[in-house]
C-alpha positions as CSV (number, residue, x, y, z in Angstrom):
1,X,0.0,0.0,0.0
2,X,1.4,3.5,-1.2
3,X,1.9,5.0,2.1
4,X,-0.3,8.7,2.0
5,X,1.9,10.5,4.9
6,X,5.5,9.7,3.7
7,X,7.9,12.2,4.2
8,X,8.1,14.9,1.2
9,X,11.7,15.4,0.0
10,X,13.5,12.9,2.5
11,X,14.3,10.3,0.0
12,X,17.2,7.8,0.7
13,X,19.4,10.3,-1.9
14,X,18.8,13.6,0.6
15,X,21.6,14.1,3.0
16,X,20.8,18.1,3.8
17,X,19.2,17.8,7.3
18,X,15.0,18.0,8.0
19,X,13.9,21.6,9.4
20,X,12.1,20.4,11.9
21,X,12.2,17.4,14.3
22,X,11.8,14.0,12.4
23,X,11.1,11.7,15.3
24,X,8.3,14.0,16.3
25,X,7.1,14.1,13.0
26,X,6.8,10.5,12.5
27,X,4.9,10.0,16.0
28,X,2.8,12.4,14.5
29,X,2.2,10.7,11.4
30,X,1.3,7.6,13.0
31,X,-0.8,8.9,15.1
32,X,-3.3,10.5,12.1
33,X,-3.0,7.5,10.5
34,X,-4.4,5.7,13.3
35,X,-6.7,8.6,13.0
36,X,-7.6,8.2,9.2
37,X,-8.0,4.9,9.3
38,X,-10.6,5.1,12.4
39,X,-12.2,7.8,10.2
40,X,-12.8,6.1,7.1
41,X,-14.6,3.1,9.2
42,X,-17.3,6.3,10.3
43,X,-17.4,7.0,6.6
44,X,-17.7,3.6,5.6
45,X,-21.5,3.6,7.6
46,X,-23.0,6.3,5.3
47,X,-24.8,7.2,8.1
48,X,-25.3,8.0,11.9
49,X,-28.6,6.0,13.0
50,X,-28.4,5.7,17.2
51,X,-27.9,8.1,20.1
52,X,-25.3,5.9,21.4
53,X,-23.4,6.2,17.6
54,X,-23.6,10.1,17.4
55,X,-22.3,10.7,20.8
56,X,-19.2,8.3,19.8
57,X,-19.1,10.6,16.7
58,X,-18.9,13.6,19.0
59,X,-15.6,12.4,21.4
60,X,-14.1,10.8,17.6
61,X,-14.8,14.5,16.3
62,X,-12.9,16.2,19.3
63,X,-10.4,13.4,19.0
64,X,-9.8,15.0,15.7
65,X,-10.0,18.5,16.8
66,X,-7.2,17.9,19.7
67,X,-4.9,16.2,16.9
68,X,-5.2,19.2,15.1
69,X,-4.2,21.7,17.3
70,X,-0.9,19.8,18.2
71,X,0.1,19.5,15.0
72,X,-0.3,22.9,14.5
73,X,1.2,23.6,17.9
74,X,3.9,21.7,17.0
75,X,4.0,23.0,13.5
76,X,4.5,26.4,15.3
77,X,7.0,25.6,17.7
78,X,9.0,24.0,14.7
79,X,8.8,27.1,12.3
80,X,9.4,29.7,15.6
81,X,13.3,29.3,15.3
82,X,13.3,29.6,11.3
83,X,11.2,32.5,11.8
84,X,13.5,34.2,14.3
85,X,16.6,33.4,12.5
86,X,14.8,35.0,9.3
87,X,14.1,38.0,10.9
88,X,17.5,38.2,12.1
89,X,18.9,38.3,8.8
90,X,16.5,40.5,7.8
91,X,17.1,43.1,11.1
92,X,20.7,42.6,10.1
93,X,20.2,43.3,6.1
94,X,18.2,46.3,6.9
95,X,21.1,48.0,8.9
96,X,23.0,48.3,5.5
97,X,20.1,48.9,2.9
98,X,18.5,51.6,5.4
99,X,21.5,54.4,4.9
100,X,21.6,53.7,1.1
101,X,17.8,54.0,0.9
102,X,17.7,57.2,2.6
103,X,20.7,58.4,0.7
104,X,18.9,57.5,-2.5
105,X,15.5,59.0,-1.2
106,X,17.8,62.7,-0.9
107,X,19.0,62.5,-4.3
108,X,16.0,61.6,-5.5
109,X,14.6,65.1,-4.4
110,X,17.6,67.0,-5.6
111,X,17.3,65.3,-9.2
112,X,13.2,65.6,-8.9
113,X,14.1,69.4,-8.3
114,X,16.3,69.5,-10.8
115,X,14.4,68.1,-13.6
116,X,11.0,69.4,-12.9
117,X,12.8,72.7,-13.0
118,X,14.5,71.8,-16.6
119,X,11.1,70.5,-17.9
120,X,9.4,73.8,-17.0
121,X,12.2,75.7,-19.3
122,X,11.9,73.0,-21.7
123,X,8.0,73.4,-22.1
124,X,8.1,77.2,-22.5
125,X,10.7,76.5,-25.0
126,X,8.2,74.4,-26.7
127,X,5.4,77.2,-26.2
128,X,7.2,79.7,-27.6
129,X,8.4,77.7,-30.7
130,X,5.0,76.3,-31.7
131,X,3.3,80.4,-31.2
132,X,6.5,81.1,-33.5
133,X,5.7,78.6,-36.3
134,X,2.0,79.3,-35.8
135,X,2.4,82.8,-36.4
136,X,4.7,82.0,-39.9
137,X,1.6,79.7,-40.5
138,X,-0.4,82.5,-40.6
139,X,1.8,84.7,-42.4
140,X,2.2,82.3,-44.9
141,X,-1.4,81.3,-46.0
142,X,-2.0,85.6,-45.8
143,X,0.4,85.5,-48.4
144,X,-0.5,83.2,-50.5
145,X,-3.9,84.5,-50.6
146,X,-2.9,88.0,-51.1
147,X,-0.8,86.3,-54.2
148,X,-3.5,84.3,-55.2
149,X,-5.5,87.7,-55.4
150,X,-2.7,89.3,-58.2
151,X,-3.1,85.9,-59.7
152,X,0.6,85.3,-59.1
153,X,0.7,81.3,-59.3
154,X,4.2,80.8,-58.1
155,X,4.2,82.8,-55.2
156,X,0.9,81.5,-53.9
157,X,2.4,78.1,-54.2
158,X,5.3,79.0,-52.1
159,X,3.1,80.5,-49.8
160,X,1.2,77.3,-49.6
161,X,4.7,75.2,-49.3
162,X,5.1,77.6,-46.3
163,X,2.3,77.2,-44.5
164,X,2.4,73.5,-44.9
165,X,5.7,73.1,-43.5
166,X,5.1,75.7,-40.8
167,X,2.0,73.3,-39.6
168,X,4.1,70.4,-39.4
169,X,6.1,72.4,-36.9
170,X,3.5,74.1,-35.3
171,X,2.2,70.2,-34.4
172,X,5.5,69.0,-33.6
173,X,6.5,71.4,-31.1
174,X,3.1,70.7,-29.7
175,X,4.3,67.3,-28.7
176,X,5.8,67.1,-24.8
177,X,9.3,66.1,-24.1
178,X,10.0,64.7,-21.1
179,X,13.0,65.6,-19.7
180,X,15.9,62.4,-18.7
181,X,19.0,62.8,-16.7
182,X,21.8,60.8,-18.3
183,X,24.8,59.5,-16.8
184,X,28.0,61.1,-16.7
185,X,30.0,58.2,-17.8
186,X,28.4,57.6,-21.3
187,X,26.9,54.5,-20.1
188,X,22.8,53.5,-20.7
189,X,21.5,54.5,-17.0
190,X,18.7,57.3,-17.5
191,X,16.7,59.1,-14.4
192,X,13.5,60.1,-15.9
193,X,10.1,61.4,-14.2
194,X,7.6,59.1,-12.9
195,X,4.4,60.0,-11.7
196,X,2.6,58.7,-8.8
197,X,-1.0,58.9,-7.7
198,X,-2.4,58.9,-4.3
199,X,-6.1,58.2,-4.1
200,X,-8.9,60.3,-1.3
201,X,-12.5,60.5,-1.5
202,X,-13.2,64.0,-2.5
203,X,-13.1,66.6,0.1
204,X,-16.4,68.8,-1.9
205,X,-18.6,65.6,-1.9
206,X,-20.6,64.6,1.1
207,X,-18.8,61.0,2.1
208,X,-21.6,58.3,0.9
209,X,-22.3,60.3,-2.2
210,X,-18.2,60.1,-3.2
211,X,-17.9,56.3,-2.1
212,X,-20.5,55.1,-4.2
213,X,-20.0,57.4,-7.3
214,X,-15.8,55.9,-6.7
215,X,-18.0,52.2,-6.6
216,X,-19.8,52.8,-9.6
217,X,-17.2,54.3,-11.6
218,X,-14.5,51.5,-10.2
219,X,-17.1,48.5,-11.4
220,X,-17.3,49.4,-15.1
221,X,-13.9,47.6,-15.3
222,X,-14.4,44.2,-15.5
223,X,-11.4,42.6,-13.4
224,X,-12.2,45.6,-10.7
225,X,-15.5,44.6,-10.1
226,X,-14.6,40.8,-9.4
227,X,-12.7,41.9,-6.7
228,X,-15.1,45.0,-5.7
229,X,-17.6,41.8,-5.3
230,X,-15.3,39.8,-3.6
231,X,-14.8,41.9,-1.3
232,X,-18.8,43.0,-0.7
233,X,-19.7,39.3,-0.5
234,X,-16.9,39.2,2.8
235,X,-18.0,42.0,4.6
236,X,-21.3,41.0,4.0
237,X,-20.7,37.9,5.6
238,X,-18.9,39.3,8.1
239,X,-21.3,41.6,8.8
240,X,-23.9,38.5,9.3
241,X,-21.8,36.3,11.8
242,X,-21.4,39.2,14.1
243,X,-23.6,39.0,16.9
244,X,-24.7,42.6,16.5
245,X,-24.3,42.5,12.7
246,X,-27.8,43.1,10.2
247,X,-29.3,40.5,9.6
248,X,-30.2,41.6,6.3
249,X,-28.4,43.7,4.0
250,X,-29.5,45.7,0.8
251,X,-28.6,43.8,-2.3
252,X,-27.3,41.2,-0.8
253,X,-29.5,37.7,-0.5
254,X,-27.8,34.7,2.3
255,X,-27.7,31.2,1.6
256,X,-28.1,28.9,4.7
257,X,-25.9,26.5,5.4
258,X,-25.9,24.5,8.6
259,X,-22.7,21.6,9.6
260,X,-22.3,20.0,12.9
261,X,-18.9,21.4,14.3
């Protein structure tokens, strides 16, 4: 018979050590298959027909419940020390990431500074040079209208060239450029702006009226609103096991289920 509780990974080739304590694990093991196999003689019945059978259900159910709790006391007490040493390392790591990230969190600002500064110069530049090319626009198509009027052919087509390229740059310039800090070395590293958004309810709306327009407008997306549901359906249940919870909820309908425990 295949045996259902063997150890996973420990096979005859392994020779790095268990994380926990074997002998204790195998005491356990024995002791929910003793369990199982007890269990699947109750399952074998179908069914629980006497008084005398259901209250020997009832100690075999707490028999179960005790087993679980050491295993998972035992579980605990095994994982503790891995735990402890992992925070450790983590404690320790910290002490030597913490100064750079606070050193990179200053420069940050000083480069944020820097380049919000040179994108401000850069989009006036970029103002300026597309009022520039629309005023040459302009000029142009006046003259080639004003040539068009003396009926002088080539100069309205000129004019007409003119204008044409003058409203290519007129959209051009209308494009942004974002501004990127490159390194000094000539190698690929590039500091470039990133934006980042912090959501509130908004302040001018009274607070049920901004939740549920944020609700409404969140649900139109598809993978939102599975998780918007999720998350309803949870509370709502929540909200139901409490002792002084509603017992009914709008929108929401409860199925009964009932399970000896």
């Amino acid at each position: 018979m295949d045996d259902q509780f063997g150890l996973i990974g420990h096979n005859s080739g392994d020779t790095a050590p268990l994380p926990y304590d074997e002998a204790l694990y195998l005491n356990l093991q024995g002791r929910v298959r003793t369990l199982a196999e007890t269990g699947g003689a109750w399952l074998d019945l179908g069914k629980i027909d006497t008084d005398e059978r259901a209250k020997k259900a009832v100690d075999f159910t707490a028999q179960g419940k005790k087993g679980l709790k050491t295993i998972e006391d035992e579980r605990k007490k095994a994982k503790q020390p891995h735990a402890d040493a992992g925070k450790a390392v983590d404690d320790a790591f910290k002490k030597l990431t913490a100064p750079l990230l606070k050193l990179s969190d200053g420069l940050s600002r000083l480069m944020t500074q820097y380049q919000q500064e040179q994108q401000r110069i850069r989009d006036e530049e970029r103002r300026q040079r597309q009022a520039e090319e629309q005023a040459r626009a302009d000029a142009a198509r006046k003259a080639a209208e004003d040539a068009a009027r003396r009926n002088d052919v080539m100069g309205a087509a000129a004019a007409e060239a003119e204008a044409a390229e003058a409203d290519k740059a007129v959209k051009q310039a209308a494009k942004p450029q974002a501004v990127r800090l490159e390194s000094a070395t000539g190698g690929a590293r590039t500091v470039s702006m990133r934006t980042y958004y912090t959501a509130g309810f908004d302040p001018d709306m009274p607070d049920d009226v901004a939740r549920t327009k944020a609700f409404v407008a969140l649900s139109r997306n598809p993978e939102h609103r599975a998780k918007l549901d999720a998350l309803l359906l949870q509370l709502a249940e929540a909200e139901r096991r409490s002792s002084t919870g509603a017992d009914q909820i709008a929108g929401i309908t409860f199925t009964t289920q009932q399970k000896a425990v």
